[in-house]
FIVOTOR-949886 format. One line per 10 residues: number of its first residue (from 0); for each residue x negated, y, z of N, C-alpha, C. Coordinates in steps of 0.001 Angstrom, whole numbers, plus 500000, padded with zeros to 6 digits. Layout:
FIVOTOR-949886
NUM) X Y Z X Y Z X Y Z; ...
This chain:
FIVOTOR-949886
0) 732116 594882 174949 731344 595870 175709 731690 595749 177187; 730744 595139 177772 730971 594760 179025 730335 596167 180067; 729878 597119 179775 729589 598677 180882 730845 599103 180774; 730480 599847 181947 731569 600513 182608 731601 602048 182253; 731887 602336 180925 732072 603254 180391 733052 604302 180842; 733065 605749 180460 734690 606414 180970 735417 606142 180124; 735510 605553 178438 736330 605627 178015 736383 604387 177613; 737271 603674 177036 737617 602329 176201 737765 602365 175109; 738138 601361 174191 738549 601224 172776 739878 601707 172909; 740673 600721 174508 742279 601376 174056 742729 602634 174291
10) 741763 603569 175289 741604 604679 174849 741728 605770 173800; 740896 605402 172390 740723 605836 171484 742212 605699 170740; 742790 604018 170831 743578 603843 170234 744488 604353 170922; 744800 604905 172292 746059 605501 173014 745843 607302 172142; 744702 607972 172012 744032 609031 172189 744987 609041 170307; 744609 608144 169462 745070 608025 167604 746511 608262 167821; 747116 607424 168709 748748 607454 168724 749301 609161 169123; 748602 609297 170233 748777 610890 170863 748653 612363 170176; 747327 611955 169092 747402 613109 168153 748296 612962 166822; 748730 611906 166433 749403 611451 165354 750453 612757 165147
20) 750277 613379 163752 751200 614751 163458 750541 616075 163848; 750225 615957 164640 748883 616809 165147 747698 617685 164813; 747456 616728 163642 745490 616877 163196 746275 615752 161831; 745205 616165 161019 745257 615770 159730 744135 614623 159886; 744907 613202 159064 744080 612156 158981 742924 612566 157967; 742074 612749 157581 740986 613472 156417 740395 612101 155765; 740478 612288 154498 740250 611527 153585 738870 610981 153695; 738364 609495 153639 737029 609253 153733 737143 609119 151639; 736367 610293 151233 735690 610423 150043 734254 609709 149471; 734407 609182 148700 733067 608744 148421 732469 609754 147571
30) 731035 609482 147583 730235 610745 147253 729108 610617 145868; 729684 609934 144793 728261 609157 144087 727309 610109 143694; 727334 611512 143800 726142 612453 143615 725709 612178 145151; 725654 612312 146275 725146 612073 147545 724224 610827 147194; 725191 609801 147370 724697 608462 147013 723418 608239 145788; 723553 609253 144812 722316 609332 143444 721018 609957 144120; 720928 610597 145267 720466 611765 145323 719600 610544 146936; 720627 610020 147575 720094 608944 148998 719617 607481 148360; 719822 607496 147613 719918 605709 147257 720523 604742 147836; 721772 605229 148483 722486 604437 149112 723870 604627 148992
40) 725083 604057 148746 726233 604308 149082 727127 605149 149945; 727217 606418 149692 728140 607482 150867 729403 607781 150267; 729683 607455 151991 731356 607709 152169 731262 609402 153068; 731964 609933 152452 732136 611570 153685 733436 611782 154603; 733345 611901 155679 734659 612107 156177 734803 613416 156281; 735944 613830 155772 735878 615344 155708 736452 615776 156604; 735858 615988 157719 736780 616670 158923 736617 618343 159044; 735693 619049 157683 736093 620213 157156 737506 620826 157164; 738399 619885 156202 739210 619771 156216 740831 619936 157123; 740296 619988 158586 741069 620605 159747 741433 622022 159199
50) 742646 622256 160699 742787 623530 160123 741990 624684 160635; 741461 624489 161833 740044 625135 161970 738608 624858 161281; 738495 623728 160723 737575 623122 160093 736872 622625 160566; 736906 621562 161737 736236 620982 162818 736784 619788 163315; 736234 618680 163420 736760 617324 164227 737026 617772 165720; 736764 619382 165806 736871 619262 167371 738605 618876 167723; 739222 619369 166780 740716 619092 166981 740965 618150 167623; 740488 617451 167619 741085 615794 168199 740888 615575 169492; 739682 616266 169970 739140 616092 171239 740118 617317 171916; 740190 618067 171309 741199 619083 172039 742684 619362 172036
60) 743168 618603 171243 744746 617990 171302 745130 616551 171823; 743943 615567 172112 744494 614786 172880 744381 615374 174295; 743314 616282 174561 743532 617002 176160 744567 617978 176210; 744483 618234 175578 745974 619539 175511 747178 618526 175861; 747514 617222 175342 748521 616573 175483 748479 615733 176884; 747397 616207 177273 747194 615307 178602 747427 615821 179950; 747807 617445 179469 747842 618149 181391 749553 617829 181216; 749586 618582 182668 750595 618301 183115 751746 619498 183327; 752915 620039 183236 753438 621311 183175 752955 622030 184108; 752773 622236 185135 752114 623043 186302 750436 623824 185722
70) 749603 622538 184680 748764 622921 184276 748514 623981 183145; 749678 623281 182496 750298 624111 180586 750404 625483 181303; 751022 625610 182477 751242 627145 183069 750161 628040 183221; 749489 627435 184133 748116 627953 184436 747209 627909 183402; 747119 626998 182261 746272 627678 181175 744820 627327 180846; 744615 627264 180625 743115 626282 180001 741772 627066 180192; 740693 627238 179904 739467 627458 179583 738433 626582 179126; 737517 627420 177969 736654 626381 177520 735532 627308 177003; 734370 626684 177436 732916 627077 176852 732423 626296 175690; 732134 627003 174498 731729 626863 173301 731098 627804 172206
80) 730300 627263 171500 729534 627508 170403 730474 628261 169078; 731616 627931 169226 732492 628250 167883 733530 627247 167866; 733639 626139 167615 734197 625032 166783 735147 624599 168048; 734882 623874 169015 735919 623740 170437 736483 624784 170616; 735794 626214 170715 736450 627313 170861 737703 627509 169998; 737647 627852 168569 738958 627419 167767 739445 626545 167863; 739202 625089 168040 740515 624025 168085 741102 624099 169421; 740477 624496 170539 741372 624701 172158 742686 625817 171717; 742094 626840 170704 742575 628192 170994 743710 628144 170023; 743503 627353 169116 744514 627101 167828 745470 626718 168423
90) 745387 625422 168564 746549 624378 169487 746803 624368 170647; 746069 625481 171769 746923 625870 172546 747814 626773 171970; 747563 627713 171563 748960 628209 170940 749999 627739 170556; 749636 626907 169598 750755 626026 169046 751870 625267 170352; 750715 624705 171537 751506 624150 172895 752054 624976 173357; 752157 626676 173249 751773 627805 175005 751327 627644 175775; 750384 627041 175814 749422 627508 176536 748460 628665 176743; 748230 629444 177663 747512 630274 177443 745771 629890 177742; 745138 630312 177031 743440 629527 176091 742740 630816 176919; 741365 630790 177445 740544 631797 177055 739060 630959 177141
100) 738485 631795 176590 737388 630662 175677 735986 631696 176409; 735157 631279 176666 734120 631819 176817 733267 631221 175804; 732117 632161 175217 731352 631622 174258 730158 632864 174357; 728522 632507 173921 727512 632420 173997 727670 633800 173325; 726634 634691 173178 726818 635751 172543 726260 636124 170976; 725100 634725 171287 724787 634475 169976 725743 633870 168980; 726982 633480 169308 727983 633189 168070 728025 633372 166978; 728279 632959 165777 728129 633765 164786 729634 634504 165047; 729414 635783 164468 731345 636796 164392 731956 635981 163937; 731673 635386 162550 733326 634700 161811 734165 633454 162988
110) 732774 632914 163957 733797 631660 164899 734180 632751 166278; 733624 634037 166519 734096 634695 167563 735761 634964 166973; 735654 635903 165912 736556 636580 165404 737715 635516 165161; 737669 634578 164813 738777 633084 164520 739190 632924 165533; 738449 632767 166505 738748 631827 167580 740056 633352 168413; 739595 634557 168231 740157 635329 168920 741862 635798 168120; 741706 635317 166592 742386 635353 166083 743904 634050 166299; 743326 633169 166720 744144 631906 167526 744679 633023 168766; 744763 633532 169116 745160 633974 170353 744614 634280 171314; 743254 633570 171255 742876 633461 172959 742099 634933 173243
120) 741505 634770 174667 741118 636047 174885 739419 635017 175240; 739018 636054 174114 737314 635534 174301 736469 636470 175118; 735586 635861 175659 734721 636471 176613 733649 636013 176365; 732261 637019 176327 731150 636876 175263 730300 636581 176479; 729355 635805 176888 728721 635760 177876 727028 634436 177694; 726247 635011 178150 724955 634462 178033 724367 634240 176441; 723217 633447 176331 722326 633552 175522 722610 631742 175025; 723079 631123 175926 722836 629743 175726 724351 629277 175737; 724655 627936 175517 725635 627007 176314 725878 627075 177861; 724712 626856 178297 724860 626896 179639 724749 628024 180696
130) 724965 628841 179809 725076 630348 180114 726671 630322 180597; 726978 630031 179409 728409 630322 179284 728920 629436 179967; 728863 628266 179593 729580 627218 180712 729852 627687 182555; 728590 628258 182988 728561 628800 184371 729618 629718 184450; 729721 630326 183627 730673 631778 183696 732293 631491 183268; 732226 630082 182581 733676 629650 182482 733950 628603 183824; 733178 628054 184707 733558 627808 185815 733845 628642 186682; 733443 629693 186458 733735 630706 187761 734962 631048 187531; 735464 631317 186312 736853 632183 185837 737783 631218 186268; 737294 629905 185912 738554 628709 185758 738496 628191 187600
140) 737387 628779 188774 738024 628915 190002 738581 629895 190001; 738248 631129 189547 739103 632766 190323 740221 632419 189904; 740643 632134 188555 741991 632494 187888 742757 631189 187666; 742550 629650 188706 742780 628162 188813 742988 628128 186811; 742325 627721 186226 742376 627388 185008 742024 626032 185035; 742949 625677 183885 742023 623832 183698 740766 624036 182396; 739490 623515 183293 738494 623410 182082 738445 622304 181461; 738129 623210 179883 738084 621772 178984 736882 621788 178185; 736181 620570 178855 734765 620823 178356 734621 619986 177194; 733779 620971 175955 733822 620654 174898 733198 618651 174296
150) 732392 618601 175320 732139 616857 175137 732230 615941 176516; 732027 616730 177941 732058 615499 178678 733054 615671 179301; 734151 615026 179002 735221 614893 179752 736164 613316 178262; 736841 612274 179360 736990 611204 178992 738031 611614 177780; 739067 612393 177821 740632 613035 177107 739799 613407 175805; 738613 614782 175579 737801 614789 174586 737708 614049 173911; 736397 612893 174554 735299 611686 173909 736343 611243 173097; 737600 610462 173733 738476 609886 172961 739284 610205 171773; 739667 611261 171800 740202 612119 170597 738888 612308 169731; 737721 612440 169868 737103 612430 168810 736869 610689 168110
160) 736793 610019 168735 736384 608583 168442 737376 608304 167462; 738584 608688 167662 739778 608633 166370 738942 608803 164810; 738109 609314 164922 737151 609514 163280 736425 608534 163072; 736198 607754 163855 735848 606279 163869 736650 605039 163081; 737505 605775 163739 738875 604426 163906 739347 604508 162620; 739716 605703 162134 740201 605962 160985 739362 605548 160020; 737900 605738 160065 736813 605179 158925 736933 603640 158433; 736841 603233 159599 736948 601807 159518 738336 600870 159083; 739357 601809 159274 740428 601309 158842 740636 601387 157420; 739946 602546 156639 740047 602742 155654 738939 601446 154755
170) 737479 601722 154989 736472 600999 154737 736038 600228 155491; 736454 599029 155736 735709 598075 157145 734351 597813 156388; 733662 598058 155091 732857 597372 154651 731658 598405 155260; 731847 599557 155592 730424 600653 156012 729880 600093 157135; 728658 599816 156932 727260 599435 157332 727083 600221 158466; 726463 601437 158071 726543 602709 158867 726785 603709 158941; 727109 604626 160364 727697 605358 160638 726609 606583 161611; 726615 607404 160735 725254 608404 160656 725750 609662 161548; 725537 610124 163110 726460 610889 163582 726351 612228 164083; 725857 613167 163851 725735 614642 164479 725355 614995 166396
180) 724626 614619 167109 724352 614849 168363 724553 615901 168641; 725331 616750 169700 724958 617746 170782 725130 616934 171609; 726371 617821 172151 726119 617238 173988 726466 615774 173652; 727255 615101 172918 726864 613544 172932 728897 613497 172805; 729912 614017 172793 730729 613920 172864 731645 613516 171892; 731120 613473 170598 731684 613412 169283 730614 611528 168880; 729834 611322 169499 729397 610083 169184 729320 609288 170054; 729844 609427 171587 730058 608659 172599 731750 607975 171563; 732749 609042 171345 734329 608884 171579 733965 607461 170221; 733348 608179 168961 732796 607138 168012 732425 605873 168404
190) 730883 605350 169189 730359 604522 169131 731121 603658 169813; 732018 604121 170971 732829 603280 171703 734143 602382 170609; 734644 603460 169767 735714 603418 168762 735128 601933 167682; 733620 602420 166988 733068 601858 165844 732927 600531 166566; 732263 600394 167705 731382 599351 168002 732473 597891 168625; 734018 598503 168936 735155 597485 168892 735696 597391 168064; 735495 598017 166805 735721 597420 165650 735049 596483 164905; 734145 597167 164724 733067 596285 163835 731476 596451 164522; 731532 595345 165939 730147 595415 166727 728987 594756 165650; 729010 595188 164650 727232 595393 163509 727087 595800 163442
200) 728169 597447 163016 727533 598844 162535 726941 599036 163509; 725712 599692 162333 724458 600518 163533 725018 601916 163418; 724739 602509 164392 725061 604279 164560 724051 604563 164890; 723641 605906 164162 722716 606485 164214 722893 607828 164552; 722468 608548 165505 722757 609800 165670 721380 610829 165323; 721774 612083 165169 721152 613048 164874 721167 614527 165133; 719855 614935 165655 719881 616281 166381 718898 617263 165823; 719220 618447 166118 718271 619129 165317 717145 619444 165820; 716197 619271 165306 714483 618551 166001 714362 620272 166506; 715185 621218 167056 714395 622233 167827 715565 621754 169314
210) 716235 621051 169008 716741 620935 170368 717023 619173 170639; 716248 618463 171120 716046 617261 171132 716600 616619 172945; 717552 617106 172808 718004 616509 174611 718172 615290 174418; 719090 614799 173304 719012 613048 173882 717722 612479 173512; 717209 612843 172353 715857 612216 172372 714932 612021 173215; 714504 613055 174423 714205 613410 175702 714399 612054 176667; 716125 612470 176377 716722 611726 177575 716716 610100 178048; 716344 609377 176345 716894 608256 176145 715342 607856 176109; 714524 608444 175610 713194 608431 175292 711949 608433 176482; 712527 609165 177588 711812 609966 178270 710720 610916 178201
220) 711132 611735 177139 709956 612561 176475 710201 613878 177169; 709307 614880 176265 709652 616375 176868 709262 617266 175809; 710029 616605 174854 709765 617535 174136 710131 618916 174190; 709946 619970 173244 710468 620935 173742 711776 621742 173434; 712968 622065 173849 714129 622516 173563 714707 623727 173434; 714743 624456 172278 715355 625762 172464 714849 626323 171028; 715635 627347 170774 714811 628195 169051 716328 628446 168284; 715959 629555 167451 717544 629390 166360 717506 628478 165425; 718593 627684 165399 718666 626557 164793 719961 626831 163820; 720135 626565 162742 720954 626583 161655 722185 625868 162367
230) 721702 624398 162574 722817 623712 163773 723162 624628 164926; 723934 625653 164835 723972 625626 166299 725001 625204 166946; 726011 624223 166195 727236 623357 166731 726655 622435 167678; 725092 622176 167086 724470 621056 167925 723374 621204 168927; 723364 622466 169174 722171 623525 169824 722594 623142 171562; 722430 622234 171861 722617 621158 173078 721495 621046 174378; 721418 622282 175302 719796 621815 176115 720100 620653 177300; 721761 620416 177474 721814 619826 178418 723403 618245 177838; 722547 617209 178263 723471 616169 177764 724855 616051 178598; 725201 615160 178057 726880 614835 178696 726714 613754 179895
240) 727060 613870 181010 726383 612873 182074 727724 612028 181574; 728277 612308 181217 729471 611111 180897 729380 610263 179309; 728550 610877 178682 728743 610346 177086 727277 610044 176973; 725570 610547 178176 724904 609812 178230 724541 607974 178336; 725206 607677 178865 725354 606374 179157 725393 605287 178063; 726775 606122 177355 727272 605513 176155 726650 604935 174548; 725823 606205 174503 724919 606722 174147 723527 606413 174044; 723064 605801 175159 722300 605289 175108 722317 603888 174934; 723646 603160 175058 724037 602083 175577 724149 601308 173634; 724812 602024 173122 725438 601781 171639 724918 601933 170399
250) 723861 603080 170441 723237 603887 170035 721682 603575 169442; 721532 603041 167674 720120 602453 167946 719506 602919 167413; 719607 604580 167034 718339 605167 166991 718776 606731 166903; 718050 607987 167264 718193 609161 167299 717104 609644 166798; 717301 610682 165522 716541 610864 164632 716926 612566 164487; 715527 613216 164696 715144 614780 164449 715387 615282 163285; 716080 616135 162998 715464 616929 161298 715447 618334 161710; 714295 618565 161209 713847 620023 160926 714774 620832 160065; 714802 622259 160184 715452 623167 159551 715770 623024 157959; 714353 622741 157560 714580 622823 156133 715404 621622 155430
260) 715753 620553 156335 716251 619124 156023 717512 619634 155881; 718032 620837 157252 719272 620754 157467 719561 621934 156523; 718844 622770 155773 719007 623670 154899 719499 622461 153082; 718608 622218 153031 718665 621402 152003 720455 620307 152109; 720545 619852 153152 722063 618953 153135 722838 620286 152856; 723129 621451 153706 724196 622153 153050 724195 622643 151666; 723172 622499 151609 723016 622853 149866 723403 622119 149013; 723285 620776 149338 723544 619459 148646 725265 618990 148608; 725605 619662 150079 727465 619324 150269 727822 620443 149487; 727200 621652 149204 727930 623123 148522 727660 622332 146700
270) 726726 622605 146731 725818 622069 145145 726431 620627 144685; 726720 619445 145207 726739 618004 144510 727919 617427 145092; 728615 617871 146683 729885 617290 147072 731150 618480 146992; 730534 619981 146661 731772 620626 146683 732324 620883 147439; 731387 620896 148455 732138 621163 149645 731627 622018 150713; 731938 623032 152302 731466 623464 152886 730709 622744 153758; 729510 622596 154964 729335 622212 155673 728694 623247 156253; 728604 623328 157505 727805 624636 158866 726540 623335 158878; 725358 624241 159449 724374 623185 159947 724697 621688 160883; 725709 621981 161458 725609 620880 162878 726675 619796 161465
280) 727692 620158 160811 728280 619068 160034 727125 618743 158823; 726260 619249 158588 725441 618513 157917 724364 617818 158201; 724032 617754 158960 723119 616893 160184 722841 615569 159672; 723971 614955 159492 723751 613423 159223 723295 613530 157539; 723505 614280 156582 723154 613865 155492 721176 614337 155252; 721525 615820 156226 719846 616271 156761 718741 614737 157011; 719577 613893 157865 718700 612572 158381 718504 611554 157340; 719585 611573 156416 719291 610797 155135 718133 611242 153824; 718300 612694 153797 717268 612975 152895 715897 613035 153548; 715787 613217 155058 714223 612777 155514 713863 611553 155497
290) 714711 610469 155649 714516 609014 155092 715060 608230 154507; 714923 608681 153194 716110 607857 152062 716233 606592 152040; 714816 605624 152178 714616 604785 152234 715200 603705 153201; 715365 604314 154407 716039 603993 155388 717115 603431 155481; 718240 603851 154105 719534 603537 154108 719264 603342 152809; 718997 603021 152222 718826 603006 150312 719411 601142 150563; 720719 601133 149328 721304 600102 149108 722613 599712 149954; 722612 600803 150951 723294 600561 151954 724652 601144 152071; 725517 600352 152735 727134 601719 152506 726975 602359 153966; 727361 603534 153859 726800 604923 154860 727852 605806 154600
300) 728738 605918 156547 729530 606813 156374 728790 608196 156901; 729083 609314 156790 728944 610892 156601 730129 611098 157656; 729830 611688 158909 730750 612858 159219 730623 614264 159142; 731314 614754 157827 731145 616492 157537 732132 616700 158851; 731113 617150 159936 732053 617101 161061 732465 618885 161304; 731655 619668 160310 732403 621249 160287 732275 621620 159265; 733235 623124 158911 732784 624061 157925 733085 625328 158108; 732585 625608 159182 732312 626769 159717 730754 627379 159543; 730927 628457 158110 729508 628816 158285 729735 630137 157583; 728821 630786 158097 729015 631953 157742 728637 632695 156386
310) 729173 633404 155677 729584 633212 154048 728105 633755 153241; 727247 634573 154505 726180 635553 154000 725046 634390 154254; 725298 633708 154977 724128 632788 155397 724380 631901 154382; 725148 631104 153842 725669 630049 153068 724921 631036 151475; 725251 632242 151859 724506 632849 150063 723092 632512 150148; 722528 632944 151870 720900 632824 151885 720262 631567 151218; 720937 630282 151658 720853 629020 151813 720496 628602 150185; 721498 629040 149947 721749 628740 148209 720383 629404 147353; 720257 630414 147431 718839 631241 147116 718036 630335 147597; 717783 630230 148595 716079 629915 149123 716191 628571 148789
320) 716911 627342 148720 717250 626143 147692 716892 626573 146590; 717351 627108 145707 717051 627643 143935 715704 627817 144379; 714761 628424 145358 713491 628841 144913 713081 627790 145005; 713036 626828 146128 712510 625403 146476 712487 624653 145275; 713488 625145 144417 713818 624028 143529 713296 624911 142100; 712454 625637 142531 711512 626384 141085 712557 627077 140054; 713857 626975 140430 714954 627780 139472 714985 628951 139358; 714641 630066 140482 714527 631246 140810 712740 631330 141138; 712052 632001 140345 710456 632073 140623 710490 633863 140661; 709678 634199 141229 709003 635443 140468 707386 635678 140792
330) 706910 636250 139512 705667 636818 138855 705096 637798 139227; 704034 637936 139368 703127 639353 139288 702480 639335 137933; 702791 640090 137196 701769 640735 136050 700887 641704 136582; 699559 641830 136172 699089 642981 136059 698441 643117 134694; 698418 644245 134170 698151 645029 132924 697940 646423 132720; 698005 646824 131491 697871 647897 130795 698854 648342 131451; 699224 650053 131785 700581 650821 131611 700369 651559 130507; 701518 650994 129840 701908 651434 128409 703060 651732 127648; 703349 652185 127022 704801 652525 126764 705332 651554 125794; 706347 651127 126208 707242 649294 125743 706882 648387 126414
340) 706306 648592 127444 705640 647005 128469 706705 646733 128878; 708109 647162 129661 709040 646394 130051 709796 645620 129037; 709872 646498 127797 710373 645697 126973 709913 644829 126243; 708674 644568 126205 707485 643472 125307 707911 642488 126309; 707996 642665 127887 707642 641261 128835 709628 640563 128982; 710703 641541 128586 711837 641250 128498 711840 640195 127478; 711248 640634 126882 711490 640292 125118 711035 638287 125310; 709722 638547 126327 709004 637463 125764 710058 636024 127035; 710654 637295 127807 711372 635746 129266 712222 635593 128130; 713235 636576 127616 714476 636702 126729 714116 635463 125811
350) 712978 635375 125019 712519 634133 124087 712564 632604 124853; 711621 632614 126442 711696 631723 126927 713032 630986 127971; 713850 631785 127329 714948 631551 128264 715238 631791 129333; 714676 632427 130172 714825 633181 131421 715491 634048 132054; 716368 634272 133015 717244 635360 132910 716568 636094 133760; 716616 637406 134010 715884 638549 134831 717159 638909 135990; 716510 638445 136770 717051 639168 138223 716718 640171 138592; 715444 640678 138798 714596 641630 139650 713676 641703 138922; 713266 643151 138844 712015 643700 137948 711644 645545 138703; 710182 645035 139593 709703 646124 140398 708427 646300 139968
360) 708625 647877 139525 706924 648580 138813 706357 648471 140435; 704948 648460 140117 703928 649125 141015 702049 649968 140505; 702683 651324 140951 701041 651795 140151 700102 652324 141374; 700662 652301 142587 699854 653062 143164 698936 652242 144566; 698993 650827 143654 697875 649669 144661 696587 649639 144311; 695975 649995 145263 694450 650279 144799 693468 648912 144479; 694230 647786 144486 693387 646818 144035 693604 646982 141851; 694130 647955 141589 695367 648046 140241 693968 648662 139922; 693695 649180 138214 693075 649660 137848 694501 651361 137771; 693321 652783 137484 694383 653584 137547 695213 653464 136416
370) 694704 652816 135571 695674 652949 134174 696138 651670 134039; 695980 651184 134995 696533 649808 135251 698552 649492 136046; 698812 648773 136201 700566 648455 136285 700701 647076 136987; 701386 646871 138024 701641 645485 138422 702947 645606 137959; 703444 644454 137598 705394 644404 137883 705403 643003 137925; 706354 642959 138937 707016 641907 139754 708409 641572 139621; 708211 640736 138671 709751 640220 137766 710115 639011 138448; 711660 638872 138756 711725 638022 139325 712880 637189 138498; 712809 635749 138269 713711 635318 136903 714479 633704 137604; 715595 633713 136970 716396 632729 136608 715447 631517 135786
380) 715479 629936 136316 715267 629333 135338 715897 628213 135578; 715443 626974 134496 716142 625529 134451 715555 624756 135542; 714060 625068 135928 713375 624305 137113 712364 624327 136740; 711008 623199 137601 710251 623308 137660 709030 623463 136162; 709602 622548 135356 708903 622577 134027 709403 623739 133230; 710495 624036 133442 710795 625312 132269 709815 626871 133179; 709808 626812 134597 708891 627248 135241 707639 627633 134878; 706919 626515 134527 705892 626482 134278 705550 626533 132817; 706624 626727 131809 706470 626911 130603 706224 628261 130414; 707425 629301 131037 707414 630642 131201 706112 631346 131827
390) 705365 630484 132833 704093 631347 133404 703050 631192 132099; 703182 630397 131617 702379 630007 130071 702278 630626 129114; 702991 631212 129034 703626 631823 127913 703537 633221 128315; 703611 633548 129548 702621 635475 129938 701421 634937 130052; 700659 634194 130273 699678 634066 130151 698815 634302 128649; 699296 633239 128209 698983 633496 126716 699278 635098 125891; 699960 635784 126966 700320 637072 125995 699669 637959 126582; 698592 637670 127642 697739 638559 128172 698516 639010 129836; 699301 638822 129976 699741 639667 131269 699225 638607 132693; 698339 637916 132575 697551 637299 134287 698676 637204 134926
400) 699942 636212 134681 700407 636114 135441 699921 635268 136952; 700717 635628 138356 700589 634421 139188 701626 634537 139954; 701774 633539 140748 703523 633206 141583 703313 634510 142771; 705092 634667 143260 704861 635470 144113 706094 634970 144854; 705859 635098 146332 707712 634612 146871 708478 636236 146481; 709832 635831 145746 710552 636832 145514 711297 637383 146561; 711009 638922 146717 711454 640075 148180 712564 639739 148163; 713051 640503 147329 714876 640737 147977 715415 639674 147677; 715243 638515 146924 716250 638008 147056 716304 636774 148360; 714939 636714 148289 714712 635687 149546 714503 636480 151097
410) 714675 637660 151320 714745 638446 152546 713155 638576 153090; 712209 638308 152104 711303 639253 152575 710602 640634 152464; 709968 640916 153212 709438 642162 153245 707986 642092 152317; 707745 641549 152634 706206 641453 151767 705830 640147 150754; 705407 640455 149543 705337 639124 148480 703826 638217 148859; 703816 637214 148502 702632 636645 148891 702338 635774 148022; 700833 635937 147778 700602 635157 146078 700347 633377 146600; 700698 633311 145452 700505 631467 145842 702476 630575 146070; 701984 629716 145746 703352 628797 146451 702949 627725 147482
């Protein structure tokens, strides 16, 4: 690699020696339900597995190891989403250093509340990244703090590229290396790491198609940037002028996934790998199930680069998966009101195997006859064919069934016929 990059290979490898004891080497796992499910060979690096649950560790203990005592005094600051925020705030402690973290206000609580639980003193400020970032420069002039910015700065890039280094040492045989985009800081420290190891692997990075900055950048597009995104580890409007370069330089292709891609991978790391992932660490497996084909036959490393997610959202996730996946349906009957109808229509899921979740009368819809009854049962099943056995089977027993999206369990307010 002949550009004039900020960071090097011996970098990375000075950056591996520096955190050594530090940060936990994390097991590259192979995944053969992933792999059944991609058609291709996956390896996962579980950088879940931290003790914050984030690869940010690396990027923030080789900078932590890099100031100087005058600096350790004066004390750090850092703007972040969650995940930098805990690994600055963790392991400054562990150094003494004193940490204070500014972060977005949209946070989720569990990475506010962690991160404040490390010690530091958090300060809730703006709507965006770059909200916050402004407001941690100002503090880190009033109060001389050293900032430590979560991807562009050279001490970072490099401590993350260590997840590189380590992959390849383990498996030199992986093809590719599938990588999570925000600001570009976690696949600059990589591509620099991967690409002096083994200059074939292709790297592929990935962003979440409501916030597309490098795609933009590298592309010259315009698309458009901003929205709540499940990722919001990777919720990025502005790139790394230092890990742009790199990035573009190493980098041979950057690939969008929509919400439901990145809904579906955490479902798939909870459901088939057993494991946690937040939107932004599931990213790369999100890009594999929008093009299986893409990598089918191929060995493909995974960075589960978090597992930070929040426990109520991770329940949502799981639900609205089961419905996708026809396991959880619910029905509208309409009929007779009569006395034993709940128990005639129990009787008949109870036969078809169905378990009953939710079961809501309705008499007073005027499309209803008056002696008429809707109920809106909502059931457990095996999937799509046992699905469709059960609507068969009220049918045949007179009750008109037809699909309905189920209220409570999927968080809506109103049912709507059809799928």
């Amino acid at each position: 690699m002949s550009e004039p990059f900020t960071i090097t290979p011996a970098d990375v490898e000075a950056a591996a020696r520096r955190i050594e004891g530090h940060v936990l080497r994390t097991p590259l796992v192979p995944a053969p339900r992933l792999s059944d499910l991609t058609g291709a060979t996956v390896l996962v690096k579980h950088e879940n597995m931290q003790a914050t649950a984030s690869f940010k560790e690396r990027g923030a203990v080789n900078k932590l190891l890099t100031l100087d005592e005058d600096e350790r005094e004066r004390g750090v600051i850092a703007m972040s989403a969650g995940n930098h925020a805990q690994a600055v705030a963790y392991h400054a402690r562990r150094f003494g250093i004193p940490a204070t973290i500014v972060m977005p206000e949209t946070t989720p609580l569990v990475k506010v509340e962690n991160t404040r639980s490390h010690g530091a003193r958090v300060v809730l400020h703006g709507e965006t990244l770059y909200e916050s970032a402004q407001k941690a420069r100002e503090l880190a002039a009033a109060e001389e703090l050293v900032f430590v910015h979560p991807y562009d700065d050279p001490a970072v890039m490099a401590g993350q590229g260590t997840i590189a280094h380590e992959m390849l040492e383990d498996d030199p045989d992986l093809e590719v290396l599938i990588v999570p985009l925000g600001g570009g800081g976690l696949m600059a420290g990589n591509a620099v790491a991967a690409k002096a190891l083994k200059p074939s692997i292709e790297l592929i990075g990935v962003e979440a198609a409501l916030y597309p900055s490098f795609f933009n950048a590298i592309n010259a597009d315009d698309l458009p940037v901003g929205g709540p995104t499940l990722a919001e580890g990777i919720a990025v409007k502005t790139v790394g002028v230092q890990t742009l370069p790199i990035v573009s330089s190493l980098v041979s292709d950057i690939v969008l996934v929509g919400e439901d891609m990145i809904e579906r991978a955490v479902y798939a790391y909870a459901s088939l790998q057993h494991s946690l992932a937040e939107g932004a660490g599931a990213a790369g497996l999100a890009a594999m199930l929008k093009e299986p084909g893409r990598y089918a036959g191929r060995k493909v490393g995974l960075l589960l680069c978090g597992g930070n997610i929040d426990t109520r959202l991770l329940a949502a996730i799981m639900v609205r998966e089961l419905e996708r996946e026809d396991r959880i349906v619910a029905f509208r009957l309409t009929t007779a009101d009569r006395p034993g109808l709940l128990g005639k229509v129990a009787s008949l899921l109870g036969e078809q195997g169905a378990n009953i979740l939710e079961v809501s009368h309705g008499r007073l819809f005027l499309d209803v006859p008056a002696k008429g009854v809707t109920l809106d049962v909502t059931v457990e099943t095996r999937g799509s064919a046992h699905s469709a056995a059960i609507e068969a089977a009220l049918r045949e027993s007179g009750f008109a069934p037809h699909r309905v999206l189920p209220r409570g369990l999927a968080g809506r307010d109103l049912a709507e016929p059809g799928r």
